[in-house]
C-alpha positions, 0 to 999 in steps of 0.5 A: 364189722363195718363195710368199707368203701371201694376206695377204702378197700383198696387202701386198706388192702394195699396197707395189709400186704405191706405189713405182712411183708415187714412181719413175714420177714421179720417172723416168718408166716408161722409166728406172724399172727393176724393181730400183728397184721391189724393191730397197727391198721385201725381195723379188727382181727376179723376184717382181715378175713374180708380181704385174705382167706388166711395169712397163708394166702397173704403171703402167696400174694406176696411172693406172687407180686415180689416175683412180679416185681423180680421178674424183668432182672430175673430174665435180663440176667439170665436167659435174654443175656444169653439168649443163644448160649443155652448151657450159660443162660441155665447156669445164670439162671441158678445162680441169680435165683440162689442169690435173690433166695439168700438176700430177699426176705420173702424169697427166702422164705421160699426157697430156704426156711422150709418149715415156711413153704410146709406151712404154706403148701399144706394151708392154701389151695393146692390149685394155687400152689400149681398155678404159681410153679405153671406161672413160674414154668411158663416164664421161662419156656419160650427160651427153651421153644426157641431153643429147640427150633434152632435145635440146640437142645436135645430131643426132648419137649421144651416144655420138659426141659424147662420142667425139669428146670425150674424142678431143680430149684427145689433142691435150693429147700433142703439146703438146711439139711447139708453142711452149709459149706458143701451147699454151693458145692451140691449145687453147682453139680446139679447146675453143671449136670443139667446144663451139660446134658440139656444142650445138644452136644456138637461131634466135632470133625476128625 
């Protein structure tokens, strides 16, 4: 196996991060093979291994840069479009993530094909896999600090809170193991019940 240069590097790694997204959405991590990866690239099978541990780690990094890149319309159609309506912000925030999960190839791999996040979890560092949802957690946090200084929530640590939060989205992983048509159902009911209980209720004056 031949060394590359710096720049060469680069490219090439940029290069192996777009095929995996084409082949990942295409075949999923499971089917997708390291040939796949290299054969169109002009490198060996085992040049891979001096930029990805594995192709589990591949796709990681691809989820990683794709929520990156998610990022900014995640949060504008969520949590800062509703910046002082937490109950609005929460349920937005559902449903722009359960959108995304249905139309983005990757995300969806995620958050729906399950046998694909299985593989995944069980072939990576579990490190990374805690780093990834402390990431994911610390996203949206300070909405729910701020929140909670101008007491709108319950009495609870916002750092819970906005646990408990991101948590409810893996419920988004078992939707292949309900009827499809009572899905959007199920989850509108954990939405509704988390946005309903997480916010402070006003007594209103007799």
């Amino acid at each position: 196996m031949r060394s590359f240069t710096d720049e060469e590097r680069e490219i090439l790694r940029k290069k192996i991060i777009d095929m995996g997204k084409d082949c990942f959405a295409r075949y999923g991590v499971k089917k997708t093979r390291i040939e796949d990866l290299t054969k169109d690239l002009g490198i060996a099978k085992s040049s891979f291994y001096s930029f990805f541990n594995s192709k589990e780690d591949l796709f990681l990094q691809i989820f990683k840069e794709e929520r990156e890149a998610l990022k900014d319309s995640l949060l504008e159609n969520s949590f800062l479009k509703y910046r002082t309506e937490p109950d609005k912000a929460i349920r937005a925030y559902f449903h722009y993530v359960l959108h995304i999960a249905n139309n983005h190839p990757i995300w969806r791999k995620v958050f729906i094909e399950k046998e694909h996040v299985e593989l995944t979890i069980s072939r990576s560092s579990e490190e990374e896999i805690r780093k990834i949802h402390r990431e994911n957690v610390e996203m949206i946090l300070p909405f729910f600090e701020e929140w909670a200084d101008a007491d709108l929530l319950i009495d609870k640590d916002p750092r819970i809170l906005a646990e408990t939060t991101y948590g409810v989205l893996s419920f988004i992983r078992f939707r292949n193991e309900v009827e499809e048509k009572d899905f959007s159902e199920i989850m509108n009911i954990f939405v509704d019940l988390l946005a309903e209980n997480i916010v402070k209720k006003v007594c209103k004056a007799e």
